[in-house]
N, C-alpha and C positions, 0 to 999 in steps of 0.2 A: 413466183418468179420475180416480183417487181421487190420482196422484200429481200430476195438472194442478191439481188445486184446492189439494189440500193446500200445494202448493209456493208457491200466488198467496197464498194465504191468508197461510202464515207469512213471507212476504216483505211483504207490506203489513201486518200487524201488526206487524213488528220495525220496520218503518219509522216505521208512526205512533207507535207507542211511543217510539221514540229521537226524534221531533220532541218528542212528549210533555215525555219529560225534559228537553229542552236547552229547551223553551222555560219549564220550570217556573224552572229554574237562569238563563237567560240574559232571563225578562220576554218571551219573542215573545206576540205571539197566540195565544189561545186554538185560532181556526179556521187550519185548515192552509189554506194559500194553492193557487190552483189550478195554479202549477206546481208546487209537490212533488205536489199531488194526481197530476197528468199523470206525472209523474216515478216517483210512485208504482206508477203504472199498468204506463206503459212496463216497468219493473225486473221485478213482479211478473210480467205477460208473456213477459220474458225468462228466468225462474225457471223458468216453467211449461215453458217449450219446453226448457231443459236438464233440466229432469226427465222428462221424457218419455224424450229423445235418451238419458239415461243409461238409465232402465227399457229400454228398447228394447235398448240394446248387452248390457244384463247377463242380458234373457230369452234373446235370440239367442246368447248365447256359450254358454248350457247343450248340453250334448250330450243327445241325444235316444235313450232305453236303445231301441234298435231289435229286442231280442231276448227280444221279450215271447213268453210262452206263449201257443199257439193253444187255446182257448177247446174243450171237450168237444164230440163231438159230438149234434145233436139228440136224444133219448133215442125210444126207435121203439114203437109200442103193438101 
């Protein structure tokens, strides 16, 4: 979850950001127009889903220490 968000997050502030700048340098609009909005969207979306897909491939490739010690047994009164 924290890598779904975080991934939407820093893909739609780099975005609006670099609108930011180009539009301080190049005169655009102040308000971002609703296709980069949408555009924004989409991107970040896509961010989210390959961050997952990589979290997912990189817990799953851990091998798994299967040769844990068994635990004492109950203690008897």
């Amino acid at each position: 979850m924290g890598a779904w968000l975080g991934a939407e997050f820093a893909v739609a502030i780099t975005i609006g950001l670099l609108y930011e700048f180009a539009g301080f340098f190049l005169e655009w609009p102040d308000e971002i127009p609703v296709g980069l909005r949408l555009l924004t969207y989409v991107l970040a979306l896509g961010g989210a889903i390959l961050s997952i897909t990589l979290v997912k491939r990189f817990l799953s490739s851990k091998t798994l220490d299967q040769s844990l010690p068994l635990p004492p047994p109950p203690p008897t009164f």
